[in-house]
C-alpha positions as CSV (number, residue, x, y, z in Angstrom):
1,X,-4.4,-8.3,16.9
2,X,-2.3,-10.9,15.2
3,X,0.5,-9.6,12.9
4,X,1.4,-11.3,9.9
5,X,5.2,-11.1,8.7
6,X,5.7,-11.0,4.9
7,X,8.0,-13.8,4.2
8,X,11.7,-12.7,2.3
9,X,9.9,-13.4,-1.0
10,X,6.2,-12.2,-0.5
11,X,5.7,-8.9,-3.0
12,X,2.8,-7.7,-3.0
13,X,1.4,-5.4,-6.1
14,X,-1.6,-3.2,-7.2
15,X,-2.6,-0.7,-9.5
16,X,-5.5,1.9,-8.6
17,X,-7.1,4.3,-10.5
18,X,-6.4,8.2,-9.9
19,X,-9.5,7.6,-6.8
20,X,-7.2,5.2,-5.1
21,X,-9.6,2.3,-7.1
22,X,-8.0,-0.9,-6.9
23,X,-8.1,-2.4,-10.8
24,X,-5.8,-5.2,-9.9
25,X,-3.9,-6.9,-6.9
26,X,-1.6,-10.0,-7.4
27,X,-1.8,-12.9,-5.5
28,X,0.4,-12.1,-2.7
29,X,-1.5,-8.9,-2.1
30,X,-4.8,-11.0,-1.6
31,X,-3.4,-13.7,0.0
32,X,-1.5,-11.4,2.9
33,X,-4.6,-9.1,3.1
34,X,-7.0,-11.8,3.5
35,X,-9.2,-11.0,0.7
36,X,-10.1,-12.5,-2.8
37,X,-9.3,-10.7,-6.2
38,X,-12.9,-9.8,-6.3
39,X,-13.2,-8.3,-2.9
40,X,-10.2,-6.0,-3.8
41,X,-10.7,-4.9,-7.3
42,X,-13.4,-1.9,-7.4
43,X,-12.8,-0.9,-4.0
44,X,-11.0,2.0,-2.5
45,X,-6.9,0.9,-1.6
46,X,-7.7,2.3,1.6
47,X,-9.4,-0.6,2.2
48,X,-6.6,-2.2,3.8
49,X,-5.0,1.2,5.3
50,X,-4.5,0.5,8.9
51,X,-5.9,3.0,11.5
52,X,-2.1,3.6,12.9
53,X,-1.1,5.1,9.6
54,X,-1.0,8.9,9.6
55,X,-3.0,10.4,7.0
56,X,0.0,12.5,6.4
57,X,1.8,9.9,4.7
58,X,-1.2,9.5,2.5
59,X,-1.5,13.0,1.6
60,X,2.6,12.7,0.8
61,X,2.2,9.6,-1.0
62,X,-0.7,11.6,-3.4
63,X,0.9,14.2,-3.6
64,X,4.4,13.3,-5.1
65,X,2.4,10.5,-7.3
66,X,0.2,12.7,-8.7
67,X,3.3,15.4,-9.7
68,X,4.5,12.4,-11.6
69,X,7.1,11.1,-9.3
70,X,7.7,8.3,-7.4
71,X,6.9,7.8,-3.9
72,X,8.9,5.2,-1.2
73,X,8.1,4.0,2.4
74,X,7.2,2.1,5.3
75,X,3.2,1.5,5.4
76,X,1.0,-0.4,8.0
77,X,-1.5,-2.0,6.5
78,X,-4.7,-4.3,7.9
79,X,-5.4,-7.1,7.2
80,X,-9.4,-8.4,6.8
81,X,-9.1,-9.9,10.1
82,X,-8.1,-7.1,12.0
83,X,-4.7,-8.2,11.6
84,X,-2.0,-5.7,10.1
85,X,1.5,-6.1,7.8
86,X,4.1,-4.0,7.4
87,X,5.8,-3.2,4.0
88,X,7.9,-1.1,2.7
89,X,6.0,0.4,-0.5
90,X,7.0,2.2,-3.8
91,X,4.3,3.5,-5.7
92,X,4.6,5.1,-9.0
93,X,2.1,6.9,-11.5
94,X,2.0,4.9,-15.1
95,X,0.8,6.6,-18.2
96,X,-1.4,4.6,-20.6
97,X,-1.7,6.5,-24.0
98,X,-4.2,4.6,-25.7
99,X,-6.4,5.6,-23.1
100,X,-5.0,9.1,-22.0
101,X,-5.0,7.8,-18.5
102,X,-3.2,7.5,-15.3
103,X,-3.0,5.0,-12.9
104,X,-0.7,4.4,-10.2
105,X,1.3,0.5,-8.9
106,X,2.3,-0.3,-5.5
107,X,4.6,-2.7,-4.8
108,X,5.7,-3.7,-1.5
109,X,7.9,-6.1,0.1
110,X,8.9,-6.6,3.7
111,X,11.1,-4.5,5.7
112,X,13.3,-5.2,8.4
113,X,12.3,-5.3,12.1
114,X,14.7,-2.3,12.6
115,X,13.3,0.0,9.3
116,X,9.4,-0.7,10.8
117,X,10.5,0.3,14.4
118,X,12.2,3.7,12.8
119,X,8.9,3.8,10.9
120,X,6.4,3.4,13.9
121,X,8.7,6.0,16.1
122,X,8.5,8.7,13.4
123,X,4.6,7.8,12.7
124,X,3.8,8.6,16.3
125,X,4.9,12.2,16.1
126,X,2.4,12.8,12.7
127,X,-0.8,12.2,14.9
């Protein structure tokens, strides 16, 4: 499995609907991932979770979103082929009032080797 290491500049974004919908994804997302704009948008996020990722950080990262707040850390994500990315993420919900709707953006950037081997320690023990 070939990794791919975000670049000091690469930030990735999306915004999903409250199913975990992506409605958009920048070009950085696509590009890293490995898919185009129209691949992404309509599908679940999850289409890039990676099958080392607890599902309690998922559940977490629902969770505090949904109570409004703002959720921060370290994700493995895959990549469309079968590669995988680290980021560090921070998702938060955003209010529309025209349309009375939630939705929720991600944006990631790259953490350091030391931050993802923390991360992939403590993700062991949530299996």
């Amino acid at each position: 499995m070939n990794e791919y290491v975000l670049k000091n500049d690469d930030f990735l974004v999306s915004q999903t609907d409250s199913k975990g919908i992506i409605l958009f994804a920048n070009a950085d997302f696509c590009k890293i991932a490995g898919y185009s704009l129209e691949e992404l948008v309509g599908k679940p996020h999850n289409i890039v979770r990676h099958r080392d990722m607890p599902k309690a950080a998922f559940k977490d990262l629902w969770s505090t979103v949904k109570k409004g707040e703002v959720w921060s850390s370290y994700v493995k994500n895959a990549t469309k082929d079968s590669g995988f990315y680290w980021v560090y993420a921070t998702v938060f919900p955003r209010y529309d009032a025209k349309t009375d709707e939630t939705t929720y953006i991600s944006c990631r950037r790259k953490p350091s080797i030391k931050e993802i081997e923390e991360a992939t320690k403590l993700y062991k023990t949530l299996h």
